[in-house]
N, C-alpha and C positions, 0 to 999 in steps of 0.2 A: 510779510510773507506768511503765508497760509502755512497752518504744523503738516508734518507728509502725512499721507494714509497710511494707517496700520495695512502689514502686508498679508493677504488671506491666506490663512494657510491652508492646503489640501489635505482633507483629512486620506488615508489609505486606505482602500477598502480591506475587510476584513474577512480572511479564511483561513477557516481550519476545521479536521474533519478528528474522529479517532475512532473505527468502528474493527468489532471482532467477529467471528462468526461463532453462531451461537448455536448450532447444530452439535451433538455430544462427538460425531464423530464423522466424518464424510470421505468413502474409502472407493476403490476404482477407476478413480477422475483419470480421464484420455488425456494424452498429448496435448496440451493448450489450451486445456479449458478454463474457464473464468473462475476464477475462486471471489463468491460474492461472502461479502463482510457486510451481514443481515441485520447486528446487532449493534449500533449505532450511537455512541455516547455523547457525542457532540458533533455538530455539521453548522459552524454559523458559515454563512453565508449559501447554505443549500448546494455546495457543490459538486458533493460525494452522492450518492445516488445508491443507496443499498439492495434497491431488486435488480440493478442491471452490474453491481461491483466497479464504477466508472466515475472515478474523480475528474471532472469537466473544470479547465482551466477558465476562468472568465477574467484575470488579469496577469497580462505578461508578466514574468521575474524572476525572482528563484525561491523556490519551497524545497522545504524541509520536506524529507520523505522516510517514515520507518515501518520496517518489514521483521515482525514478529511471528517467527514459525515450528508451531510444535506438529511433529508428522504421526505423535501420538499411537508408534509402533514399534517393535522392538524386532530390527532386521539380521538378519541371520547372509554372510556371504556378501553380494551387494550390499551397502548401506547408506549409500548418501542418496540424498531425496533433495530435489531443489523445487525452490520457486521462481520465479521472475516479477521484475515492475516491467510494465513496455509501454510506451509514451505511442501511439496510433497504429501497433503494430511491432514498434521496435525496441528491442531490449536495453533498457538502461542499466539494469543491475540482476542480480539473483539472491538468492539465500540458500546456502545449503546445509543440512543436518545428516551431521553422522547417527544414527539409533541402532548400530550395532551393541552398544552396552546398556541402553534403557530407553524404555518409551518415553520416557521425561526428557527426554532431550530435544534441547528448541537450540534456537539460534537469533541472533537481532543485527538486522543492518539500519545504520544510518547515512543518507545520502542526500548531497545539495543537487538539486537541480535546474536549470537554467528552460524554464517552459514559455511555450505561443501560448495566447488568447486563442481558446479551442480544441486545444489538444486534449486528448480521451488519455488517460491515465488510468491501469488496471493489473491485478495479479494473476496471474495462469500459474501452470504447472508445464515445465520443458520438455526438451527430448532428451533432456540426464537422467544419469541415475535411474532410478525404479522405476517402471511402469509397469502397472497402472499406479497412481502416487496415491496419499491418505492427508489427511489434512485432520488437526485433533480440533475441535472448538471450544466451547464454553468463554471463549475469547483467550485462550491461549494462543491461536495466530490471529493478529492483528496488523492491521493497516491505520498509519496515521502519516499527516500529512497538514501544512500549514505555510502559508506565505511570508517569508521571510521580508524581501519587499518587494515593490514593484521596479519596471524599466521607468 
């Protein structure tokens, strides 16, 4: 009898992104706009996309998603300042920062997420809290994000 064939194993494909925005300070952002993450430390698999802010799923599964937000303002009255992830429109999660006692104040969420082949993944700014909202950079708000595994 013939020995069996070794069993091939699949490798997984590999992603994972971790970019900040690198601009000193970006302040007035409207209702939902895109907060792009310009300064880009790592992207294997080319997924993340730093002039349109658009991590493009290219395998089904679930990723690791963290949302690092400093609002880089020191608010007076109202204070909370939010962000959002939205998967093609739709909110998966938020990040909010109080900066009524110091413009150093950030906040970090971590989140599993369960994503399609295709889905547009990206941060904006809500209809909470402060408007117009501020975003501090130098990569104190960040976006990271990496494939846990596949389906």
């Amino acid at each position: 009898m013939p020995p069996p064939k070794p069993l091939k194993r699949q490798i997984p494909e590999r992603i994972a992104f971790c970019a900040g925005q690198s601009a000193h300070h970006v302040d007035n952002l409207d209702v939902h706009q895109t907060i792009l993450f310009d300064e880009v430390f790592s992207n294997v698999g080319n997924a993340y996309n730093p002039n349109s802010g658009v991590f493009r799923v290219s395998v089904s599964g679930y990723y690791v998603m963290s949302l690092v937000y400093n609002a880089g303002v020191k608010t007076g009255g109202i204070t909370d300042r939010y962000l959002e992830v939205v998967s093609n429109g739709v909110k998966l999660g938020d990040v909010i920062v109080d900066s009524s006692s110091s413009p150093l104040a950030s906040a970090t969420k971590v989140w599993v997420f369960h994503l399609q082949r295709g889905t547009d993944v990206w941060v904006r700014t809500t209809t909470f809290g402060i408007s117009p909202n501020d975003v501090h950079g130098h990569s104190h708000t960040m976006l990271t994000g990496w494939l846990l595994y596949d389906d």
